[in-house]
C-alpha positions as CSV (number, residue, x, y, z in Angstrom):
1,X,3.2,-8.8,11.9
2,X,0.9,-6.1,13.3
3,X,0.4,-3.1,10.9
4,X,1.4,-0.6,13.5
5,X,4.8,-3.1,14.2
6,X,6.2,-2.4,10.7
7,X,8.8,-0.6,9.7
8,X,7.2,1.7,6.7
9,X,4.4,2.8,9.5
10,X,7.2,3.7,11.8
11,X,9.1,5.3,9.4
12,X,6.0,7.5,7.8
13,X,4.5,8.4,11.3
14,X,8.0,9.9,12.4
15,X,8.8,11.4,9.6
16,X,5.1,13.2,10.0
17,X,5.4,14.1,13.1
18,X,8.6,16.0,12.9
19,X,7.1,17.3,9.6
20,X,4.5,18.2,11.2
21,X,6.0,19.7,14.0
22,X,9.2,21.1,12.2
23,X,6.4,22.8,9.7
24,X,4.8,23.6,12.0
25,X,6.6,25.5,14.5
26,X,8.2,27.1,11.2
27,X,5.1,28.7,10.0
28,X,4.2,29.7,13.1
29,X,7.8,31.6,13.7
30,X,7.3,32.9,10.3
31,X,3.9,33.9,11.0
32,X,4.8,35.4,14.0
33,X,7.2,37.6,12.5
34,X,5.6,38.5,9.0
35,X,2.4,39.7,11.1
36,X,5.6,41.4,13.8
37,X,6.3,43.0,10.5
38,X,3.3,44.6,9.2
39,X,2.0,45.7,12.5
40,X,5.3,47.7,12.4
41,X,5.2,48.7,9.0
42,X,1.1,49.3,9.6
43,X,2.1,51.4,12.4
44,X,4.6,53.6,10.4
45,X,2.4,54.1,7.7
46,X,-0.3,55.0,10.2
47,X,2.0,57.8,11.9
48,X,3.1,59.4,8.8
49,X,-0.9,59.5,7.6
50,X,-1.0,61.2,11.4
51,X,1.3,63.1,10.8
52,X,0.5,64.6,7.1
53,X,-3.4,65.7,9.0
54,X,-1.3,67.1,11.8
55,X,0.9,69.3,9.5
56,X,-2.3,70.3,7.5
57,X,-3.6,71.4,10.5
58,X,-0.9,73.0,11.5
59,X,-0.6,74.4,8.1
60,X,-4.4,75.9,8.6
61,X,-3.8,77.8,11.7
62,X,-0.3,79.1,10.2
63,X,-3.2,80.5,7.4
64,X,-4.9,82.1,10.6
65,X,-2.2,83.5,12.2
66,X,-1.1,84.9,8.7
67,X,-4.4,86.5,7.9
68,X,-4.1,88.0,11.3
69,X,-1.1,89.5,9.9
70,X,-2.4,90.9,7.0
71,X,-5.4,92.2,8.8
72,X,-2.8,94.1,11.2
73,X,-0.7,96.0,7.8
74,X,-3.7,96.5,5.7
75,X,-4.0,100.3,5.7
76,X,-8.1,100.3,4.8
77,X,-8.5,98.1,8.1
78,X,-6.4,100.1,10.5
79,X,-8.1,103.2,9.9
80,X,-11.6,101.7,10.0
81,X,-10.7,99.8,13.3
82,X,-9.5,103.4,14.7
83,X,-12.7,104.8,14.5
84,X,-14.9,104.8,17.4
85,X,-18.7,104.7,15.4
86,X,-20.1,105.2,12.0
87,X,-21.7,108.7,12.8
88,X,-20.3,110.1,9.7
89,X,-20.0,108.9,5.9
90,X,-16.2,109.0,5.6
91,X,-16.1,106.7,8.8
92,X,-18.6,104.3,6.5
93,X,-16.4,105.0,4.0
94,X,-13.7,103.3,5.4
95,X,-15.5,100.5,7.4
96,X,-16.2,99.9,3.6
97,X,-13.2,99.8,2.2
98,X,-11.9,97.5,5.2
99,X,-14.5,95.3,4.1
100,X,-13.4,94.8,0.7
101,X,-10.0,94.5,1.4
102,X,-11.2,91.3,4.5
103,X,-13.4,90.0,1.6
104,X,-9.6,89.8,-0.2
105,X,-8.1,88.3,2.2
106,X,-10.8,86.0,2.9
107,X,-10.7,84.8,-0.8
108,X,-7.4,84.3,-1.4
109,X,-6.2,81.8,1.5
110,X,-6.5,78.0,0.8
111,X,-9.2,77.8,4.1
112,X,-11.7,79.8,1.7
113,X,-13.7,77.1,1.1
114,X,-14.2,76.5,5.1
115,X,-15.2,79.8,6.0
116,X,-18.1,80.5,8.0
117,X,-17.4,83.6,9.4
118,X,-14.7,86.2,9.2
119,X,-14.8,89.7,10.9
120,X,-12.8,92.2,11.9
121,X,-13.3,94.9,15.6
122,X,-12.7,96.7,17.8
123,X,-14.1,97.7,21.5
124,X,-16.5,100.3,20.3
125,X,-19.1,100.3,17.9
126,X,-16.9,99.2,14.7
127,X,-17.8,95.8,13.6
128,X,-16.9,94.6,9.6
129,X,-18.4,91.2,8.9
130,X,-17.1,89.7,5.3
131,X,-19.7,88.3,3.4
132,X,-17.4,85.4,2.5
133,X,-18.7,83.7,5.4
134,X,-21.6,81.1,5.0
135,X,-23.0,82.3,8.2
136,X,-24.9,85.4,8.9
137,X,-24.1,87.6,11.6
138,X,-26.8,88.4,14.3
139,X,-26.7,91.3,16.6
140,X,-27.0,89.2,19.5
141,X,-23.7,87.2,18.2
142,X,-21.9,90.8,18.0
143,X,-22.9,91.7,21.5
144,X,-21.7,88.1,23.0
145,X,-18.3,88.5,21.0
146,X,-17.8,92.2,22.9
147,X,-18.5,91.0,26.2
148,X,-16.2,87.8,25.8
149,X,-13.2,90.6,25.1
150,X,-14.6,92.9,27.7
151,X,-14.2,90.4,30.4
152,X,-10.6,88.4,28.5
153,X,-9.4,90.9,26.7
154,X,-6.2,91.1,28.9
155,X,-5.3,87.5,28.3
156,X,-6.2,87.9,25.0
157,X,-4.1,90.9,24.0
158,X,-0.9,88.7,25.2
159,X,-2.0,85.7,22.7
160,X,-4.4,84.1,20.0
161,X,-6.9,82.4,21.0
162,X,-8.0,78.8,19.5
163,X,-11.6,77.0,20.0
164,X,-12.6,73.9,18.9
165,X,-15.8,74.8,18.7
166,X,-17.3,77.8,17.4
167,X,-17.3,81.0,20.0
168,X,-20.3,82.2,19.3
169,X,-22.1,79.5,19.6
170,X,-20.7,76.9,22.4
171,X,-23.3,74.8,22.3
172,X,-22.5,73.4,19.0
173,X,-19.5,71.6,18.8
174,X,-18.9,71.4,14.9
175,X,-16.4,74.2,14.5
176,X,-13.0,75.9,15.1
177,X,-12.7,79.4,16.1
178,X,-9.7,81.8,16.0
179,X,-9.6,85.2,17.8
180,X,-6.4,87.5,17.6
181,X,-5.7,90.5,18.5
182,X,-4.1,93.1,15.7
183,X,-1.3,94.3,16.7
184,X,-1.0,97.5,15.2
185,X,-4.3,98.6,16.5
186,X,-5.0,98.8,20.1
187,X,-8.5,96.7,20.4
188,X,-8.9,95.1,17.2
189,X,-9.3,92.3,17.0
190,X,-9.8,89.6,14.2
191,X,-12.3,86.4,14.3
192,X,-12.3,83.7,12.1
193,X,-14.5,80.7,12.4
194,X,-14.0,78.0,10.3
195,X,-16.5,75.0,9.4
196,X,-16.2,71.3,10.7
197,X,-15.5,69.9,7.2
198,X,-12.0,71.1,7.8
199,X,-11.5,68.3,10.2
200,X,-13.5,66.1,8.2
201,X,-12.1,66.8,4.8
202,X,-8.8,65.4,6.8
203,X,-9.9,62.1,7.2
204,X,-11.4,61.2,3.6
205,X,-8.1,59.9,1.9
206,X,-8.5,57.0,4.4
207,X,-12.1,56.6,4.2
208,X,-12.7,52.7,5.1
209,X,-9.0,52.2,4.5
210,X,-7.5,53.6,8.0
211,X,-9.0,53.7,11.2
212,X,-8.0,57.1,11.5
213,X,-9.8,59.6,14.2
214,X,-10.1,63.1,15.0
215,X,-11.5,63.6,18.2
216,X,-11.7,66.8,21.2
217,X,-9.7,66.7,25.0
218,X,-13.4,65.6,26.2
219,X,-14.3,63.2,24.2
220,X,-17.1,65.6,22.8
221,X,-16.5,65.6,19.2
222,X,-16.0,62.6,17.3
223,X,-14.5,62.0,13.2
224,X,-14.2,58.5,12.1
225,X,-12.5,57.3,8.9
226,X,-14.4,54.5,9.3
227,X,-17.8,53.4,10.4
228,X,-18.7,53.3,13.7
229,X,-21.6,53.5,15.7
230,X,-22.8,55.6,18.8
231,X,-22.0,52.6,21.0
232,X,-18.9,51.8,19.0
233,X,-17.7,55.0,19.7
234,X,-18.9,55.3,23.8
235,X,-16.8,51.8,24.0
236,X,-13.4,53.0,22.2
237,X,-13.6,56.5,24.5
238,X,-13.0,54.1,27.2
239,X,-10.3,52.6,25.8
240,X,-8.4,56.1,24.4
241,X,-8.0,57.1,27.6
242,X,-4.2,54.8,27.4
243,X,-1.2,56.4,26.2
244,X,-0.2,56.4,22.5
245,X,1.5,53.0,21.8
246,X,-0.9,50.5,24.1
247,X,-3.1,48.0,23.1
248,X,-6.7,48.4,23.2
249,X,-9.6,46.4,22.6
250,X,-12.4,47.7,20.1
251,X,-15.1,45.2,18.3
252,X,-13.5,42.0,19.1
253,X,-10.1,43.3,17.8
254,X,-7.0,44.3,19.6
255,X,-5.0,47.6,17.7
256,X,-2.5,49.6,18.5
257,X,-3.1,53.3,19.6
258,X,-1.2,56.1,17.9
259,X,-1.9,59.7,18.5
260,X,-0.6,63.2,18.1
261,X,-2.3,66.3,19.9
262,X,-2.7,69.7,18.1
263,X,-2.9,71.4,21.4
264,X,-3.9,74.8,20.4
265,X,-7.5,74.2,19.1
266,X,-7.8,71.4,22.0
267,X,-8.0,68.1,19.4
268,X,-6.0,65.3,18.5
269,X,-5.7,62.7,15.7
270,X,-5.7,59.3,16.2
271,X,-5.1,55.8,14.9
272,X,-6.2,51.9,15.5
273,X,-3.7,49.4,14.1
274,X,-5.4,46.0,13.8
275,X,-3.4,43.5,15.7
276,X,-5.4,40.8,15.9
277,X,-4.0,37.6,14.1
278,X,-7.1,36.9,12.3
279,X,-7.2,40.8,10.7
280,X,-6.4,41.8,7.3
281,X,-3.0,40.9,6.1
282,X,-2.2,39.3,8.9
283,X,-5.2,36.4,8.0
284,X,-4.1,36.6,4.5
285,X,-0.2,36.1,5.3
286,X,-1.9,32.6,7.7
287,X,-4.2,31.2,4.9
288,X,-1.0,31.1,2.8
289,X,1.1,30.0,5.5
290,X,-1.4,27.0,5.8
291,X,-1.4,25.8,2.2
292,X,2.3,26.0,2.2
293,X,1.8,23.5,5.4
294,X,-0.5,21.5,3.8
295,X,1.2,21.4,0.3
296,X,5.0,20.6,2.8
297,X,3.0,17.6,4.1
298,X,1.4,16.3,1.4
299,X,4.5,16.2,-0.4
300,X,6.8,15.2,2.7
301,X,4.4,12.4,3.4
302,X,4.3,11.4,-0.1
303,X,8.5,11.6,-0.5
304,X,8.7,9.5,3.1
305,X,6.3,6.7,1.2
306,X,8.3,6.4,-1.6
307,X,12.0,6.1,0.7
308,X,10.6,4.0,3.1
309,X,9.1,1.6,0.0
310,X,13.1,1.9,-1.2
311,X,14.1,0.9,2.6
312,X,11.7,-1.9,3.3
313,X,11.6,-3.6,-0.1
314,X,15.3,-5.1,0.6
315,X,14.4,-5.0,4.1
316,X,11.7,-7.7,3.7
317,X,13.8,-9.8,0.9
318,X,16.8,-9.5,3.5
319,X,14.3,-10.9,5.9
320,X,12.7,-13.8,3.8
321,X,16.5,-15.3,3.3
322,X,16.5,-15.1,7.7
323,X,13.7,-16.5,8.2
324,X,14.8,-19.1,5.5
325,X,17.8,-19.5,7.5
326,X,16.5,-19.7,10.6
327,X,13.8,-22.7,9.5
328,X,15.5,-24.5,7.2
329,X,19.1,-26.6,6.9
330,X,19.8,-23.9,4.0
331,X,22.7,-22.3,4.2
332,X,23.5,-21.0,0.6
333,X,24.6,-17.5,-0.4
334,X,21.3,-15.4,-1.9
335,X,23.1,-12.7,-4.2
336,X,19.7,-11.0,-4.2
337,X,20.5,-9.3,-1.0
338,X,23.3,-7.5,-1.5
339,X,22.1,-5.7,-4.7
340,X,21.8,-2.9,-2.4
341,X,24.9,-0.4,-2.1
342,X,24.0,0.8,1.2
343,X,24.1,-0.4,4.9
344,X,21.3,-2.9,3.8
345,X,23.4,-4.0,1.2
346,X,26.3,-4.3,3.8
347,X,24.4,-6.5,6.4
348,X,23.0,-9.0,3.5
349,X,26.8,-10.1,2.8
350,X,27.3,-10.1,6.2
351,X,24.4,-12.8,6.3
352,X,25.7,-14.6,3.3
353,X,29.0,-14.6,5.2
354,X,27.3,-15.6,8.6
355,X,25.3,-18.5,6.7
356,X,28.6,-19.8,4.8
357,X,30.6,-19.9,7.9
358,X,27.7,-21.7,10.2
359,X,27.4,-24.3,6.8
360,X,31.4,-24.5,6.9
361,X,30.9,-25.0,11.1
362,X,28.3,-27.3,10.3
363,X,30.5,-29.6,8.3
364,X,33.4,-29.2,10.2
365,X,31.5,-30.1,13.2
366,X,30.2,-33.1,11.1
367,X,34.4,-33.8,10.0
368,X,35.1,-33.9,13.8
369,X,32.0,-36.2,15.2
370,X,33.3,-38.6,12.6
371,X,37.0,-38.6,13.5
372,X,35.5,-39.0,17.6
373,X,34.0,-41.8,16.6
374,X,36.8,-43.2,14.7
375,X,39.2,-42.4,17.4
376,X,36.5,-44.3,19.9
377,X,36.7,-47.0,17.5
378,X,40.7,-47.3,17.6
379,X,40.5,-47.1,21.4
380,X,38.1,-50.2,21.7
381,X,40.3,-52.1,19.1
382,X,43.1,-51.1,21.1
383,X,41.5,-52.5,24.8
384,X,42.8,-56.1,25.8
385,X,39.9,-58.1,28.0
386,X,41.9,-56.6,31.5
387,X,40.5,-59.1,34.2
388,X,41.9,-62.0,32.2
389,X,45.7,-59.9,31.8
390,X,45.2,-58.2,35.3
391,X,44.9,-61.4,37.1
392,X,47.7,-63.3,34.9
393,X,50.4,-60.2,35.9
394,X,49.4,-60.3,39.3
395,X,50.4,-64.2,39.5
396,X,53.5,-63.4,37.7
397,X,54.7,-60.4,39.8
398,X,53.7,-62.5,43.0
399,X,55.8,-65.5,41.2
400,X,58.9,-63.0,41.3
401,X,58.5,-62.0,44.4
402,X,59.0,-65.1,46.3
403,X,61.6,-65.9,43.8
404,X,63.6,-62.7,44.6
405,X,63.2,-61.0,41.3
406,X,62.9,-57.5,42.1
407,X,63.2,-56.0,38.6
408,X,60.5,-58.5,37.1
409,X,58.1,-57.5,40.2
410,X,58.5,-53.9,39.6
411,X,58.5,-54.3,35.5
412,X,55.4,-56.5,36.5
413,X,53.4,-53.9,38.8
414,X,54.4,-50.9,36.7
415,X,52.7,-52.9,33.4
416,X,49.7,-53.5,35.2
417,X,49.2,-50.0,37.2
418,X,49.2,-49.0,33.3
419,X,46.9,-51.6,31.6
420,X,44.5,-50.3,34.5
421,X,44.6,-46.4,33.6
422,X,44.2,-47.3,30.0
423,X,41.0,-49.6,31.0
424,X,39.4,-46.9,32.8
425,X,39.2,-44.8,29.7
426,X,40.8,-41.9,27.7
427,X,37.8,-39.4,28.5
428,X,38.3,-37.9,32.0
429,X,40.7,-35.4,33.1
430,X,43.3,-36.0,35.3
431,X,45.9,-34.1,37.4
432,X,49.5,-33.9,35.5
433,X,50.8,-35.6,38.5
434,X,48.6,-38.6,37.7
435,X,49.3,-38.1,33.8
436,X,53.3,-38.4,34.6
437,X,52.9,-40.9,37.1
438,X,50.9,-42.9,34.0
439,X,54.0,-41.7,31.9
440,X,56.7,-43.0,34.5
441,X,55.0,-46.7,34.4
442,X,55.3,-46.8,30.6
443,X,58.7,-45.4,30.8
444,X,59.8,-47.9,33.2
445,X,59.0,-50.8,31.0
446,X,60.5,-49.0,27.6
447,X,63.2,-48.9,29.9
448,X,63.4,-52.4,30.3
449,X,63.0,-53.4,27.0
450,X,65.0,-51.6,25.6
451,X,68.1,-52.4,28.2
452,X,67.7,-48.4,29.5
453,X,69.1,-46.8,26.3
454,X,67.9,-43.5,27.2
455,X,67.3,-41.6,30.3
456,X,64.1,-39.8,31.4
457,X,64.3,-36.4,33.0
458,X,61.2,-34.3,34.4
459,X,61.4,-30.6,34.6
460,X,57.9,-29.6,35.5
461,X,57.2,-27.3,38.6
462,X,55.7,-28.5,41.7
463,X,53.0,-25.6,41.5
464,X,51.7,-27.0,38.4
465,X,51.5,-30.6,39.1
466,X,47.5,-29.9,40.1
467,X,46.9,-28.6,36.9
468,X,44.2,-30.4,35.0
469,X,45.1,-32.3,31.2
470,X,43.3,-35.2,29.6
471,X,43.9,-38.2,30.3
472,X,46.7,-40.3,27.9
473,X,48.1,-37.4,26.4
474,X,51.6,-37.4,27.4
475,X,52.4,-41.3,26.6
476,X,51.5,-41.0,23.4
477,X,54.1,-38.5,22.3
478,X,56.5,-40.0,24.5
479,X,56.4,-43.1,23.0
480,X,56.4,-41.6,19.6
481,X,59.6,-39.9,20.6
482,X,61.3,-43.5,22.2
483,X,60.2,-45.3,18.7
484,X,60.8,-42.4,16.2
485,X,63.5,-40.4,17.8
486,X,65.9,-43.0,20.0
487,X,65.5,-46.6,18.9
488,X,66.7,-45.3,15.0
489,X,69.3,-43.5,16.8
490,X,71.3,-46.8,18.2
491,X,72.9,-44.7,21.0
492,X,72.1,-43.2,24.2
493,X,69.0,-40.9,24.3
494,X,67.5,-38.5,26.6
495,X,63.3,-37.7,27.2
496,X,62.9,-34.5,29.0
497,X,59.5,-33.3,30.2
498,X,59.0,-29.3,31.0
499,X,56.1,-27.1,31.4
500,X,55.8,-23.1,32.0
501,X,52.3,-21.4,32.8
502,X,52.1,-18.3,29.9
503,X,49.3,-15.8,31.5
504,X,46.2,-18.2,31.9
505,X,47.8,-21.0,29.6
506,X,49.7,-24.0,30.6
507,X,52.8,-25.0,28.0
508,X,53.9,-28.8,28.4
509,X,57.1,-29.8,26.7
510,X,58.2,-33.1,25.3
511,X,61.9,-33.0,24.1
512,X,64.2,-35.8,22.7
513,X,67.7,-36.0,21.2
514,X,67.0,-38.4,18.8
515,X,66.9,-38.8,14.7
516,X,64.8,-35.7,14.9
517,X,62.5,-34.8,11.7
518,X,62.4,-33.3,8.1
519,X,59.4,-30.6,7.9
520,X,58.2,-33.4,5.2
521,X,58.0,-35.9,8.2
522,X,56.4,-33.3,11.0
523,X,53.6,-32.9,8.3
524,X,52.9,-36.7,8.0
525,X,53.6,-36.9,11.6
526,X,50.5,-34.3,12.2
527,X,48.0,-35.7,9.5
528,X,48.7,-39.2,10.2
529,X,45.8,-40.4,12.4
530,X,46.9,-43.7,13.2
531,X,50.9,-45.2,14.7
532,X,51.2,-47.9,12.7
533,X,54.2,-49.7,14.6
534,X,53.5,-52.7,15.3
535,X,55.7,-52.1,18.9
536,X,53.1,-49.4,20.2
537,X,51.4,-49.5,23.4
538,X,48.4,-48.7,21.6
539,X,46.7,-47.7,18.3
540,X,46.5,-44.1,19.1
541,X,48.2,-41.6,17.4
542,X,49.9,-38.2,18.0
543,X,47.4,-36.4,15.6
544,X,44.4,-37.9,17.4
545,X,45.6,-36.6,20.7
546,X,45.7,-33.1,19.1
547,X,42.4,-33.5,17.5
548,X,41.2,-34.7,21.1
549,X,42.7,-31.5,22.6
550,X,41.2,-29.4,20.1
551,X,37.4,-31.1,20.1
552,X,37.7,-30.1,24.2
553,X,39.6,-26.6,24.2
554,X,38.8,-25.2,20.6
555,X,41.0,-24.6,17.3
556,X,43.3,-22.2,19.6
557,X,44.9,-25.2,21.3
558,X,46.7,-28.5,20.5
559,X,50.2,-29.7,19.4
560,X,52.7,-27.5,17.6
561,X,55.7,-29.5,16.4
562,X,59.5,-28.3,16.2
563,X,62.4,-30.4,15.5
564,X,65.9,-30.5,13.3
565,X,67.5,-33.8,11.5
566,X,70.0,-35.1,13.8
567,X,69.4,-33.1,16.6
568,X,66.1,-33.3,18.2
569,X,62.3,-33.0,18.5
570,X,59.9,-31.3,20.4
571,X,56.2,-31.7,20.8
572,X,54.7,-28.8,22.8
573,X,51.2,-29.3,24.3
574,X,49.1,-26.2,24.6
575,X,45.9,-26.0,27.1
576,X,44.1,-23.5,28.9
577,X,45.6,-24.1,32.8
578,X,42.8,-25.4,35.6
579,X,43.4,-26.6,38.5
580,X,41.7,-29.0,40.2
581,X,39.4,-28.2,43.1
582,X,40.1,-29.0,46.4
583,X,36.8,-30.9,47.7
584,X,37.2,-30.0,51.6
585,X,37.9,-26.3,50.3
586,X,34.8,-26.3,48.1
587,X,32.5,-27.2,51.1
588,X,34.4,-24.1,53.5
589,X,34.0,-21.9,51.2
């Protein structure tokens, strides 16, 4: 047997292969989702971090807006900013005292430490400058803050204004700039620029754990929580351009965008959520995934090799005892195969079973070749040499012809037409009319002899005359029934012949009014194989012409026997019906 015909190869590579597949398609599902999951949960986490730097921004310009408020009560500030120069030393006096009570306010709010400059002004010649501020002023910085209210300071007056870069000097982008008008005083006004690290300062909590950005409505300014480089950063503007939720592609990785715009210094805060299925946890969640596939198959594979050794061992025993069955005359029981409890179990008795009844069809069929021959046998012994008698009752029914003997003529011919059936054999089939016809010759000379004691009646139906039976099966019985049921009678008898068609079955009775039987008698009637009376036709007995019956039609046919002491007996022949076929028929058809 080829290695990749047996059964434990079949049975581990299926057993892989849905492994395999099941396993598989499971880890992947699992994958799937676990990485589903912590993108989500990545993404959360990512908005609320966005959302903290968002409310500390928005927290720092609340601190603007409120130290514009405390600029607009603050008595010292008022007055100074109501002034119109500093011709006089009260006037300093109170530019003075404003500037104390800005360098108070300037050192008490939480954006101290960000400060870069901080003044207070008004359209004239007033200027206080804290010195809280890390940035000196310069006169040419005074004179472009006055001109930029000159020409806005009617859309300033209605609202605060917010920079993302510093005012006073547009060309560098690394600040934030707030200028508010006072509202008690009518052209004051109070500027507070604040240094970059406020934005920075934002993003180190996440430093190289978050890619987490701050970056301007132009693209501009750019704050990384992570490193990135000038090209990095040119190739993810392109990208940010997508609304908050896509996907976007950034150094061979694919995130999710989340933002939130803090619209009144003209920035926004942003974060990448790594997608990719080789990224972080995601490759940490597959590596595991994997060895749990690995381990699952190992062990699977090892678990299949171990059943399928439990499955085939039994298997090959189960098929030794076949093959032993199939080569050799062997046909004992092997006890080893049905050790098993399960279905293999179940099909080695049904082999032991199978191999006792083909040893007990063996010998039966052995039982029935010998009682053929012996039946042969009895039917040789029986013949007479028939040209010698043929020829002798031919002279003698010729004799009582011309003598005028009609009875001895017909006696004559009927003993002869049945000396030549009998001669031509007991093997073939013949029609039941020929078989009665056979009958009604050995009738007629019972008849005779016995000085026509009984009477012979025939009952069967003209459509079943045709039917096919073999050949010397009715005289038997009927003689059987003259010599065993009417001759011990001493009186008057009666034979009667019937027969009834049963579906595809054919049911031939043979009925007399004689002695009749004791069940003791039917069963040596049935086992006895040979009539020994010494005034039989022939050697043949009534059991051999069931045993003939049963060696052409099978164990479901034969002779069943019925009778009652004193009142009759009745042999009933059963065969399957066929009818014989019509030669010229044949050929039309």
């Amino acid at each position: 047997m080829k290695i990749k015909d047996s059964i434990t190869i079949k049975i581990l590579a299926s057993m892989s292969i849905c492994i395999i597949l099941f396993s598989s398609f499971g880890i992947f599902t699992a994958s799937t989702l676990f990485s589903s999951r912590l993108t989500q949960k990545a993404m959360q986490v990512n908005e609320q971090y966005l959302a903290v730097i968002a409310n500390q921004l928005e927290s720092d310009i609340q601190e603007l807006q409120k130290l514009s408020g405390l600029c607009s009560v603050s008595q010292s500030i008022v007055e100074a900013l109501r002034c119109k120069d500093m011709s006089s030393s009260t006037i300093r006096k109170k530019c003075l005292d404003a500037q104390l009570e800005l360098d108070n306010f300037a050192s008490s709010t939480p954006l101290y430490e960000y400060l870069r400059r901080i003044a207070v002004l008004n359209l004239d010649q007033i200027q206080i400058a804290s010195p809280v501020g890390s940035v000196a002023w310069t006169d040419g910085e005074w004179y472009f803050l006055k001109e930029y209210l000159e020409a806005d300071k009617d859309k300033i007056s209605l609202a605060p204004l917010y920079c993302g870069y510093s005012l006073l000097s547009p060309g560098e982008k690394d600040g934030l700039s707030f200028l508010a008008p006072l509202s008690t005083i009518p052209g004051g006004y109070l500027y507070v620029e604040l240094d970059e690290n406020v934005l920075k300062d934002q993003l180190l909590p996440y430093e190289n754990l978050r890619e987490i950005f701050i970056t301007n409505e132009t693209y501009s300014r750019f704050l990384a929580s992570f490193p990135v480089s000038a090209e990095g950063i040119s190739n993810l503007i392109e990208e940010l351009e997508k609304p908050s939720g896509s996907k976007i592609h950034f150094n061979k990785h694919v995130y999710l965008l989340s933002s939130r715009s803090i619209s009144r210094f003209g920035i926004w805060v942003g974060s990448l959520t790594d997608v990719t299925v080789t990224a972080g946890d995601n490759l940490y969640i597959f590596y595991i995934l994997l060895i749990l596939l690995v381990t699952t198959i190992t062990a699977s594979i090892l678990v299949s090799r171990l059943l399928t050794s439990h499955i085939t061992k039994p298997i090959k025993v189960l098929n030794g005892h076949i093959r032993k069955l199939s080569e050799t005359s062997d046909f004992s029981k092997n006890p080893e195969i049905e050790m098993s409890s399960d279905e293999i179990g179940e099909i080695g008795r049904a082999v032991n079973h199978m191999a006792d009844h083909i040893g007990q069809l063996l010998r039966q069929q052995a039982e029935m070749y010998e009682q053929q021959k012996n039946i042969e046998i009895s039917l040789l012994q029986s013949q007479i040499n028939p040209h010698f008698l043929y020829n002798t009752l031919d002279s003698i029914r010729w004799m009582a012809t011309i003598q005028g003997s009609r009875n001895i003529a017909q006696t004559t011919h009927a003993l002869e037409h049945l000396l030549r059936n009998i001669a031509k054999g007991v093997g073939d089939k013949v029609t039941l009319r020929e078989e009665l016809g056979l009958v009604g010759d050995y009738i007629h000379i019972q008849q005779v002899r016995y000085v026509e004691i009984f009477d012979y009646i025939c009952q069967v139906p003209e459509e079943l005359l045709d039917c096919l039976i073999i050949k010397f099966t009715l005289q038997p019985i009927v003689e059987n029934a003259i010599l065993h049921g009417i001759e011990p009678m001493k009186q008057f008898g009666e034979i009667e012949i019937s027969a009834r068609r049963e579906g595809e079955d054919l049911y031939i009775a043979i009925e007399d009014n004689g002695v009749g039987m004791t069940e003791s008698e039917l069963e040596m009637l049935a086992a006895s194989s040979f009539n020994t009376n010494k005034n039989a036709l022939s050697g043949i007995g009534v059991s051999n012409v069931d045993a003939r019956l049963k060696l052409n039609y099978g164990d479901a046919y034969g002779l069943t026997y019925e009778s009652s002491p004193g009142e009759f007996t009745r042999v009933t022949i059963h065969i399957p019906k066929e009818e014989k076929v019509n030669v010229q028929d044949s050929d039309r058809r």
